[in-house]
C-alpha positions as CSV (number, residue, x, y, z in Angstrom):
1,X,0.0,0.0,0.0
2,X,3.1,2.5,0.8
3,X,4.4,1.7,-2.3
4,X,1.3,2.8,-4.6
5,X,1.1,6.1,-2.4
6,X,4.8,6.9,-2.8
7,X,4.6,5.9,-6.5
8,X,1.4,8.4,-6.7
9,X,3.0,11.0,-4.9
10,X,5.8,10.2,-7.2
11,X,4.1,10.8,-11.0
12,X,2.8,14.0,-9.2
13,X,5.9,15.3,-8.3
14,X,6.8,14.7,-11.9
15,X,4.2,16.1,-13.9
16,X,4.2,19.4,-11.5
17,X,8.1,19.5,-11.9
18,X,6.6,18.9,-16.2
19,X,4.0,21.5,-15.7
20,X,6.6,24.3,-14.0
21,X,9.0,23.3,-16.7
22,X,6.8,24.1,-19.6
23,X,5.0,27.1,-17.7
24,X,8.7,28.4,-17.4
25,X,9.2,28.0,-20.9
26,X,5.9,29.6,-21.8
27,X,7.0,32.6,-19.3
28,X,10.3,33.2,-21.4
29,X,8.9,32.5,-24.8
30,X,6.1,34.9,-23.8
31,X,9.4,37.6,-23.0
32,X,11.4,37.1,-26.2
33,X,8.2,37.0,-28.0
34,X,6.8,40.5,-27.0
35,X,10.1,42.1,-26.8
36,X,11.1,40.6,-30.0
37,X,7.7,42.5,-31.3
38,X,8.1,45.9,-29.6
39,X,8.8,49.1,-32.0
40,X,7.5,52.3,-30.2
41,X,6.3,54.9,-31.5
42,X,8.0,58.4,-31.5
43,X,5.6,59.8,-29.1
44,X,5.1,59.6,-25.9
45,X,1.6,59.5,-25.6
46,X,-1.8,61.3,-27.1
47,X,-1.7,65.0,-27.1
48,X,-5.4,64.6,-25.9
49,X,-4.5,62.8,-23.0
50,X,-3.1,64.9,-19.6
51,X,-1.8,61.5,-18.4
52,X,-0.4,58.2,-19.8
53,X,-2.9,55.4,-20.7
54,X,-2.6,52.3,-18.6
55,X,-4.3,49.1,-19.5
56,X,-5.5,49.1,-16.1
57,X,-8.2,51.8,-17.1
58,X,-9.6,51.8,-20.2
59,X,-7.7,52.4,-23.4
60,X,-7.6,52.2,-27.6
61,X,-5.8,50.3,-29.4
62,X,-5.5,50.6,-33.3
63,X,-5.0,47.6,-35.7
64,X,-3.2,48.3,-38.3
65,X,-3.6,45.4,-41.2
66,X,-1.3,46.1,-43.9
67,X,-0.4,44.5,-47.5
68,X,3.2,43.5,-46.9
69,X,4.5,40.4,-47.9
70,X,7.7,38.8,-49.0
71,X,7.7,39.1,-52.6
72,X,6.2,42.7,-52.7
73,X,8.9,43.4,-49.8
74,X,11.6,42.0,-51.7
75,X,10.6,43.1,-55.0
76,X,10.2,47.1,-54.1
77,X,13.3,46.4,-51.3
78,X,10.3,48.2,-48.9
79,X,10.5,48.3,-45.3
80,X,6.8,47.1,-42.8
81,X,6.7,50.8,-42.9
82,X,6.5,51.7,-46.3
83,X,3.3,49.7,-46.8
84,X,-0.2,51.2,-46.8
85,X,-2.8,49.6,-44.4
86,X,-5.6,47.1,-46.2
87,X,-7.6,47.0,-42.1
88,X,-8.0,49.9,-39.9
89,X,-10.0,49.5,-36.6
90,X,-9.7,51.5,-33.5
91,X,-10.4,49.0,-30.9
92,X,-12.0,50.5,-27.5
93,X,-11.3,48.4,-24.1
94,X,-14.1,49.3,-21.4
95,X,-12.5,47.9,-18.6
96,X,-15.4,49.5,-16.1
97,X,-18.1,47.4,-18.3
98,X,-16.0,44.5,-19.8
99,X,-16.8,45.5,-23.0
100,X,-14.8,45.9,-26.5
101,X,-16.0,48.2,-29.0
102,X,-14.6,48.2,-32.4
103,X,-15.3,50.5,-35.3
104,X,-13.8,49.7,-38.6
105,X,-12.1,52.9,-40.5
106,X,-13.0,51.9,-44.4
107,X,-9.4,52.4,-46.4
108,X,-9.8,55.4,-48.9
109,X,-11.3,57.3,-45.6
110,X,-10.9,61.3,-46.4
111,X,-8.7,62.4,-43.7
112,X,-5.5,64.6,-42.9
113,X,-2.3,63.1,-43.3
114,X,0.2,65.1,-40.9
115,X,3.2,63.9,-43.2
116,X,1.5,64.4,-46.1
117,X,0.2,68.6,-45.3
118,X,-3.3,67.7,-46.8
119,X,-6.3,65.6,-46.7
120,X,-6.2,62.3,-48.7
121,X,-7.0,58.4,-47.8
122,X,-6.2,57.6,-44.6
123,X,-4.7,53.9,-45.9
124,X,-1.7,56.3,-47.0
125,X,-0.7,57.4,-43.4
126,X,1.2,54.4,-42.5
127,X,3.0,54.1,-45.7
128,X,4.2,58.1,-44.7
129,X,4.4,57.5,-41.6
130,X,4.3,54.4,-40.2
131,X,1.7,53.6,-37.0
132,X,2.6,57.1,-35.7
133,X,1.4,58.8,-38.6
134,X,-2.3,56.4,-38.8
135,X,-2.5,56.8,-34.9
136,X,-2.2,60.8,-35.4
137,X,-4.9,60.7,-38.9
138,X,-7.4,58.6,-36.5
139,X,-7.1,60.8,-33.3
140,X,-7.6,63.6,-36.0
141,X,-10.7,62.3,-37.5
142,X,-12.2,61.2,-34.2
143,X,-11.0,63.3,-31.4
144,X,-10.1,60.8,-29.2
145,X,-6.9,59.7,-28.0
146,X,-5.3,56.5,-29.6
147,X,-3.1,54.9,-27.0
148,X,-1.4,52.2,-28.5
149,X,-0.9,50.1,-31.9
150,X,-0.8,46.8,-32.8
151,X,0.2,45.8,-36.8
152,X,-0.3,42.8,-38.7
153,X,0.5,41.5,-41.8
154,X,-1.0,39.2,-44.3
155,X,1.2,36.2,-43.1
156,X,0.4,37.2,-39.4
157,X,-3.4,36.5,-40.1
158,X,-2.5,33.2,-42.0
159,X,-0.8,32.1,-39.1
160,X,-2.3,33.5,-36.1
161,X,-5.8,31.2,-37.8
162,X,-4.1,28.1,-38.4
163,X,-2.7,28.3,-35.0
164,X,-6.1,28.0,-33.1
165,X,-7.2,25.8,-35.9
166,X,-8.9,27.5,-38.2
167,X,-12.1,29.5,-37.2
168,X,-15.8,28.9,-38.1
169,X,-16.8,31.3,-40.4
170,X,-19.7,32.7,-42.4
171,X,-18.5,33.1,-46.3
172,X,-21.0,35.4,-47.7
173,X,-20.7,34.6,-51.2
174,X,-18.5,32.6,-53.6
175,X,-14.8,33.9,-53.6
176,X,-11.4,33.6,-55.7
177,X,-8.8,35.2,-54.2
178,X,-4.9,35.1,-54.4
179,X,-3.0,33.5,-51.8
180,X,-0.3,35.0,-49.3
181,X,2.5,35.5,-51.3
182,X,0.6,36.4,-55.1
183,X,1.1,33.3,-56.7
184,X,-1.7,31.3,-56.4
185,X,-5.6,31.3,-55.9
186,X,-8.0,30.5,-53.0
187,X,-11.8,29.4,-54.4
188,X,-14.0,29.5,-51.8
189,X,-17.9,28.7,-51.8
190,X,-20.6,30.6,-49.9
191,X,-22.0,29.4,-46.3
192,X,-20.4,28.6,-43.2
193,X,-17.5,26.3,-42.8
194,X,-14.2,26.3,-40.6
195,X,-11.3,28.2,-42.5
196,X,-7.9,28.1,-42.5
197,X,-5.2,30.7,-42.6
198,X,-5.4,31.1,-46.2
199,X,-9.4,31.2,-46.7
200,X,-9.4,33.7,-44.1
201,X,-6.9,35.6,-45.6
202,X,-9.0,35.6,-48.6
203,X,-12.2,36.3,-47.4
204,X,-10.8,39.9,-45.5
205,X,-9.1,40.4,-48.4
206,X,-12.4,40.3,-51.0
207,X,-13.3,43.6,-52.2
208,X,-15.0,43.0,-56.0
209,X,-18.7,42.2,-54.8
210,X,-19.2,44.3,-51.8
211,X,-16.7,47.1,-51.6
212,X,-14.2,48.0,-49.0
213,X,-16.9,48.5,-47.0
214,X,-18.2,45.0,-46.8
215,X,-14.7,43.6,-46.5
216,X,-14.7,46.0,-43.2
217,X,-17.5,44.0,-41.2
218,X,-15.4,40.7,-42.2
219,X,-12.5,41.7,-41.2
220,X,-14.2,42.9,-37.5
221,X,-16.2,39.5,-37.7
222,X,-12.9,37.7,-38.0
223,X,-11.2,39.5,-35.2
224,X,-14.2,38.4,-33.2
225,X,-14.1,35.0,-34.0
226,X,-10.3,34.7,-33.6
227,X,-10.7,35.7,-29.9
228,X,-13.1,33.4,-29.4
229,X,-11.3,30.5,-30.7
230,X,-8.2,31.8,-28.4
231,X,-10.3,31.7,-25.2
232,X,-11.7,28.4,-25.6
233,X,-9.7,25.1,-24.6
234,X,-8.8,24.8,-28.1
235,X,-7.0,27.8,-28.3
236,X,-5.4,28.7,-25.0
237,X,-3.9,25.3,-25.8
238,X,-1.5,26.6,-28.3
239,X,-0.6,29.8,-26.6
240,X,3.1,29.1,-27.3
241,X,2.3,28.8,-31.3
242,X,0.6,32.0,-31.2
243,X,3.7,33.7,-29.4
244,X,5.7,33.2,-32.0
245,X,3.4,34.6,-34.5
246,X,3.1,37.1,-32.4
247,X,7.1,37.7,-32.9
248,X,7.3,37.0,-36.2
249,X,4.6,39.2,-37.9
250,X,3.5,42.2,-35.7
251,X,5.0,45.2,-34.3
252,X,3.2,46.6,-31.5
253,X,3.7,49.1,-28.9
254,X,2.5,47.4,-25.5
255,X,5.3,46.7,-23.3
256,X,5.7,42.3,-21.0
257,X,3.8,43.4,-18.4
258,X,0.7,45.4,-20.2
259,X,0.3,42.3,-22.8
260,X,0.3,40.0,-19.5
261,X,-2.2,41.7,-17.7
262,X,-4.6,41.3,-20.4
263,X,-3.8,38.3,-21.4
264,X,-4.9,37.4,-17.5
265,X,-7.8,39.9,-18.1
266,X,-9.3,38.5,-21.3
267,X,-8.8,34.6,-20.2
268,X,-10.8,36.1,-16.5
269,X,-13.3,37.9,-18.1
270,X,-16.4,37.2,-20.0
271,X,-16.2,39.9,-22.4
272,X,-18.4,41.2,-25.2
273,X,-17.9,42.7,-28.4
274,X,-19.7,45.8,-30.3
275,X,-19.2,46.6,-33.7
276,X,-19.4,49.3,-36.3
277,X,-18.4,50.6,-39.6
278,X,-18.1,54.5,-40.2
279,X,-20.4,55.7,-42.0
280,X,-20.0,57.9,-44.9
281,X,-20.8,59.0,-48.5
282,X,-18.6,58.5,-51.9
283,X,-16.9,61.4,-52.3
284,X,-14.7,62.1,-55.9
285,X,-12.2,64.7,-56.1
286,X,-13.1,67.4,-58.6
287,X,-10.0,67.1,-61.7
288,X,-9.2,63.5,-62.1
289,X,-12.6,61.9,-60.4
290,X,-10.2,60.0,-57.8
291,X,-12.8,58.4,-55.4
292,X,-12.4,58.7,-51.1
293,X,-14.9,58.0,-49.1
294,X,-16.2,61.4,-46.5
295,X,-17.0,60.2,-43.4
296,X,-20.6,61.5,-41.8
297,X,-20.3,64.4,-39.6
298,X,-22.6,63.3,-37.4
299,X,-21.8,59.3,-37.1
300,X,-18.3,61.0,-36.2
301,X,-19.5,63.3,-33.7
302,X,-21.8,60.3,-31.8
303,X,-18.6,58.1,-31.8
304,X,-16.4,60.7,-30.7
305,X,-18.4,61.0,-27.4
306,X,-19.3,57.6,-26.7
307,X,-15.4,56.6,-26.6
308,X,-14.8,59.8,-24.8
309,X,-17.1,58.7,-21.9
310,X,-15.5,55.1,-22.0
311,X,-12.0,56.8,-21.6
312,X,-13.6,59.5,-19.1
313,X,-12.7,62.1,-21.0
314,X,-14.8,65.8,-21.3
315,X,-17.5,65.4,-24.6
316,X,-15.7,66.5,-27.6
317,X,-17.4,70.0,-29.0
318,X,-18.3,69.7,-32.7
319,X,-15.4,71.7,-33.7
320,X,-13.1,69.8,-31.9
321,X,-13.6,67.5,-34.8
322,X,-10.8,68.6,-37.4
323,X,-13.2,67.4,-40.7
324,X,-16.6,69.3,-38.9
325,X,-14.9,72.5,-38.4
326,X,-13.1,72.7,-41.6
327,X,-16.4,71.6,-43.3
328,X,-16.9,72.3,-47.2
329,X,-13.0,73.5,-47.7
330,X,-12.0,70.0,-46.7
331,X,-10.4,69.0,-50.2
332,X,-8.0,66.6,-51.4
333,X,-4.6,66.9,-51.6
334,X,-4.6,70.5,-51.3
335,X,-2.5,71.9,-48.8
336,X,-4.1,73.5,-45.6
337,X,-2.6,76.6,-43.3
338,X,-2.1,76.5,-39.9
339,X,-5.4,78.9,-39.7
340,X,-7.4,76.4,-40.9
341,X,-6.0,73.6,-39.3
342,X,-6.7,75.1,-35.6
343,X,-8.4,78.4,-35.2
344,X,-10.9,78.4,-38.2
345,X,-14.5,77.6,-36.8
346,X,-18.0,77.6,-38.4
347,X,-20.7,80.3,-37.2
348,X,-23.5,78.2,-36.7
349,X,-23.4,74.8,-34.9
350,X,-24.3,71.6,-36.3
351,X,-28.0,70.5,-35.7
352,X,-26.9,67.1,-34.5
353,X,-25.2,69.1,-31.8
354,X,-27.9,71.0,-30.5
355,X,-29.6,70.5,-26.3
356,X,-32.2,67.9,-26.9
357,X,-31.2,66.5,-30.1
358,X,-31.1,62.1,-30.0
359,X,-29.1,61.1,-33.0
360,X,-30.8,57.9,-34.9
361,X,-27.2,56.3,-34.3
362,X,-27.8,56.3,-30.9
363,X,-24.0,55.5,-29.0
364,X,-22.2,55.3,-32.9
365,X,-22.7,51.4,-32.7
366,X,-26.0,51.3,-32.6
367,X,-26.0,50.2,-36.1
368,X,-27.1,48.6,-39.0
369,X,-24.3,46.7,-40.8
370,X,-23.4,47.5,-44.5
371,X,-25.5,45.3,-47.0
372,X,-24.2,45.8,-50.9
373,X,-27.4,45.1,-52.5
374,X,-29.3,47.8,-50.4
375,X,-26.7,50.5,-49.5
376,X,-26.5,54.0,-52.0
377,X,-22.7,53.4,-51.4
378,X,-21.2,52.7,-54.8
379,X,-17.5,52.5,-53.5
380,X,-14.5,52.4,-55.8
381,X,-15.4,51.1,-59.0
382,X,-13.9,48.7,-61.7
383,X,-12.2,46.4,-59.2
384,X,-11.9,42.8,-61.0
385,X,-14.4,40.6,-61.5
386,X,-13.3,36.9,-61.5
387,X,-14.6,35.0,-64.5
388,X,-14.1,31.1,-64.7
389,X,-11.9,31.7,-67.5
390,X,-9.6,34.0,-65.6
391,X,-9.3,32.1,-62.9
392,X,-8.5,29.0,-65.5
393,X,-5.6,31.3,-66.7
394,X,-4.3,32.8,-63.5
395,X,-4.2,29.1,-62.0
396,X,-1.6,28.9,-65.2
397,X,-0.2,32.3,-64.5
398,X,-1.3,33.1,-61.4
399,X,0.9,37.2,-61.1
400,X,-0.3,37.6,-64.6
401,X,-3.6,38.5,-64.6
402,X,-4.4,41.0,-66.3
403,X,-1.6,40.9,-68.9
404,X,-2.5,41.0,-72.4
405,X,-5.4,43.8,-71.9
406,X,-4.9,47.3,-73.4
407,X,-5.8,48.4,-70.3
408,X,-6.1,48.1,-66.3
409,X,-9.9,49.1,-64.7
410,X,-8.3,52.3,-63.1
411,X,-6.8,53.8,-66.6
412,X,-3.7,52.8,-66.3
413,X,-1.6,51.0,-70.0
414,X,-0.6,48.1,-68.9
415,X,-0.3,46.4,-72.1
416,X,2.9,44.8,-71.3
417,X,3.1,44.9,-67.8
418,X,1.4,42.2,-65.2
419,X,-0.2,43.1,-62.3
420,X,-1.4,41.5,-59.7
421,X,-5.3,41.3,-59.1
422,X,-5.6,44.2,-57.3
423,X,-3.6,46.2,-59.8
424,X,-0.1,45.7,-58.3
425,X,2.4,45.6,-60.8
426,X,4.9,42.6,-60.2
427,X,7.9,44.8,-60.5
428,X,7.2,48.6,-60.4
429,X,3.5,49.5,-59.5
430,X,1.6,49.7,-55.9
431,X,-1.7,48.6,-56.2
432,X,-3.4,51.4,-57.0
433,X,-1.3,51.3,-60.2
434,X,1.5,53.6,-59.1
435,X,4.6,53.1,-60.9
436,X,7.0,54.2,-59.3
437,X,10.3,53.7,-61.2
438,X,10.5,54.9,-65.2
439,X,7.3,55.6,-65.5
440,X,5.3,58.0,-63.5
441,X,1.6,56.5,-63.1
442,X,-0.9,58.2,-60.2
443,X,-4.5,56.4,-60.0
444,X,-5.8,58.6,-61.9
445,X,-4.3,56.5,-65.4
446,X,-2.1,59.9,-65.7
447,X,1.7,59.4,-67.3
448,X,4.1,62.0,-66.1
449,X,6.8,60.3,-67.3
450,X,8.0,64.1,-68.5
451,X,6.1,66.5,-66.3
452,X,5.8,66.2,-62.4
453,X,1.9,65.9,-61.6
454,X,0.2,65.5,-58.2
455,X,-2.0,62.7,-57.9
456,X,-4.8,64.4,-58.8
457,X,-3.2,64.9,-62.5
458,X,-2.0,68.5,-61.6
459,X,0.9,69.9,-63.0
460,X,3.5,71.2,-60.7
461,X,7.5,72.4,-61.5
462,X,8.7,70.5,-58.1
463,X,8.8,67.0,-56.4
464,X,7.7,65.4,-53.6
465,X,9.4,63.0,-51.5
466,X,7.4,60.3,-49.7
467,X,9.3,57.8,-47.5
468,X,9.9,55.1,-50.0
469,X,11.6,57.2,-52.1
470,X,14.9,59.8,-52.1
471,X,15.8,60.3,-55.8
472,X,14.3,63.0,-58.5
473,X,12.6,60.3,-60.4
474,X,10.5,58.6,-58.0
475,X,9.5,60.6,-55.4
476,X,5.6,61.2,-55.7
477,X,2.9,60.8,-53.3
478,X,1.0,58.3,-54.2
């Protein structure tokens, strides 16, 4: 009989001395991982907060999704900065209510790039600025503080999937979309299945059916279900896996002890999600019809205050709102004075402002989400449709798409040139058809290989540098 309880108390001994080993591991792994991970930002904090954000009160935290990968990376010889961000959500943690709410910034949002001197689509910030310059063009559309950052890229949300295992997920209608790395295609039928990294890659990547806009709610729909999976059994399982994802494809700003404590938080807590997409009108720039989408003044305003009361901050004044006091001068790309940009104010206030008034938003997510087939929304058009036969052919040639046409959806001649399926040339263009090498291209389809133009097909007798680029000959905004 001693010798069973001794051999009991023995195996115990072991898998506890097992356990401590592995939760030591996990410990240091968790370290190098973060660490590994952490690029601050060059400021210190908000200039609309007195006093540092802790994650011990409630905070924002932007996710930056950008479209980096290896062979675009290698190809252009960019850095994580240089690219342009696909995802934008500011993410809201209520710590007082246990809540998270979300709102999903659509890519060609109107907004003022600080780097930049003007107004243009806020997807651009980060490739100016990197996360300092996309936390500053969110705080400036929204008046609230943005605290910290957290940026992924497309290999990130492959891995960070298949490393819970896949989520279950909704596909709302039939998809064909390129893989990771642009060289290869993922078909994908409509209804609800369990992806993997890939398919979910693809499906927050799908734009041609229902816009930008409907690729926002799936991309706020995935980050839901992700932290789901992660929470259950399942997930907390292979927290080690997503460590190193963590390491390997984001940058973030949250120092070991702030991502411990809500790691502790969020496996403690039962927490809920609320979602919503800003909502806005199309918006084309007078000259070269460029499209941006203008945010409404009003959605805007409601949001500003509902995050201000989360972070206990005083109610944001209409004007405090850069885009609601600068009102019908707000255009693209044209250069604004420091008048403007601080002291100018409207003389009447905004009727959605006014004692009394309740705004059919209600708190900003208090809202429907954004349905293609009913919305007045037309979004940027000619984005490719994927035929059968083009998918036969790209399966041959898969970062030859569109090669042989006379010319790409957006204007641009790209009769001998291949592009990738969202207009990416495979040597020299971004995807909005930028070339930015011999031949001077802006989205607009306009060729300045000769004369220096803005994006907007101005003329102008000087050059711009962004941050991708230091020579005469390709340094244009984009």
């Amino acid at each position: 009989m001693k010798k069973i309880i001794w051999t009991i108390v023995i195996v115990l001994l072991l898998i506890l001395i097992g356990v401590g080993i592995y939760i030591l591991s996990l410990y240091n792994t968790f370290d190098q991982g973060v660490t590994s991970s952490y690029e601050p930002t060059d400021r210190e904090r908000s200039d609309l907060r007195e006093e540092d954000a802790t994650v011990d009160e409630s905070f924002t935290v932007l996710i930056l999704g950008t479209d980096e990968n290896d062979s675009r990376a290698e190809k252009e010889n960019l850095d994580s900065n240089d690219f342009r961000t696909d995802s934008m959500i500011l993410a809201t943690f209520d710590k007082n209510n246990d809540d998270v709410k979300l709102v999903n910034i659509p890519r060609d949002t109107l907004a003022y790039i600080e780097p930049e001197g003007y107004f243009d689509k806020i997807n651009h910030a980060h490739m100016y600025g990197g996360p300092s310059a996309s936390m500053d063009a969110v705080e400036k559309l929204l008046n609230v503080p943005v605290d910290y950052y957290a940026r992924i890229n497309m290999a990130g949300v492959v891995d960070i999937v298949d490393s819970v295992g896949g989520v279950e997920f909704d596909v709302p209608f039939d998809m064909n979309e390129p893989n990771q790395h642009d060289n290869g295609r993922i078909e994908l039928e409509a209804g609800e299945q369990e992806l993997n990294g890939e398919e979910a890659l693809a499906v927050v990547r799908s734009r041609r059916v229902d816009s930008d806009l409907g690729r926002g709610n799936r991309q706020m729909e995935l980050v839901e279900a992700v932290l789901s999976k992660v929470k259950s059994s399942g997930g907390l399982t292979k927290i080690d896996d997503l460590i190193k994802v963590v390491a390997d494809n984001t940058k973030h700003n949250f120092k070991t002890k702030d991502i411990r404590e809500l790691a502790s938080y969020y496996a403690f807590n039962d927490i809920s999600f609320e979602s919503t997409q800003l909502h806005g009108t199309d918006y084309w720039a007078q000259g070269n019809g460029g499209y941006f989408y203008r945010a409404d003044d009003e959605h805007l305003f409601v949001l500003s205050n509902t995050i201000s009361s989360i972070l206990e901050l005083d109610p944001s004044e209409p004007y405090d709102l850069l885009q609601l006091r600068i009102g019908d001068y707000l255009i693209p790309y044209e250069y604004m004075d420091d008048y403007m940009l601080t002291e100018h104010r409207p003389e009447t206030i905004p009727y959605f402002a006014e004692e009394g008034y309740e705004s059919p938003y209600g708190n900003g997510f208090d809202t429907e989400e954004f349905d293609y087939e009913e919305s007045e929304i037309e979004g940027e058009g000619d984005l490719e449709d994927t035929t059968d036969e083009e998918t036969e052919q790209n399966s041959q040639n898969p970062q030859n798409e569109n090669s042989g046409g006379q010319e790409q959806q957006n204007g641009n001649n790209n009769q001998d040139e291949q592009y990738y399926d969202d207009g990416t040339q495979t040597d020299e263009y971004y995807d909005d058809g930028t070339n930015n090498q011999d031949q001077q291209y802006y989205n607009d389809g306009t060729n300045n290989q000769d004369q220096q133009y803005y994006d907007d097909g101005t003329q102008t007798d000087e050059y711009y540098e962004s941050n991708t680029s230091n020579s005469q000959n390709n340094g244009y905004y984009y």
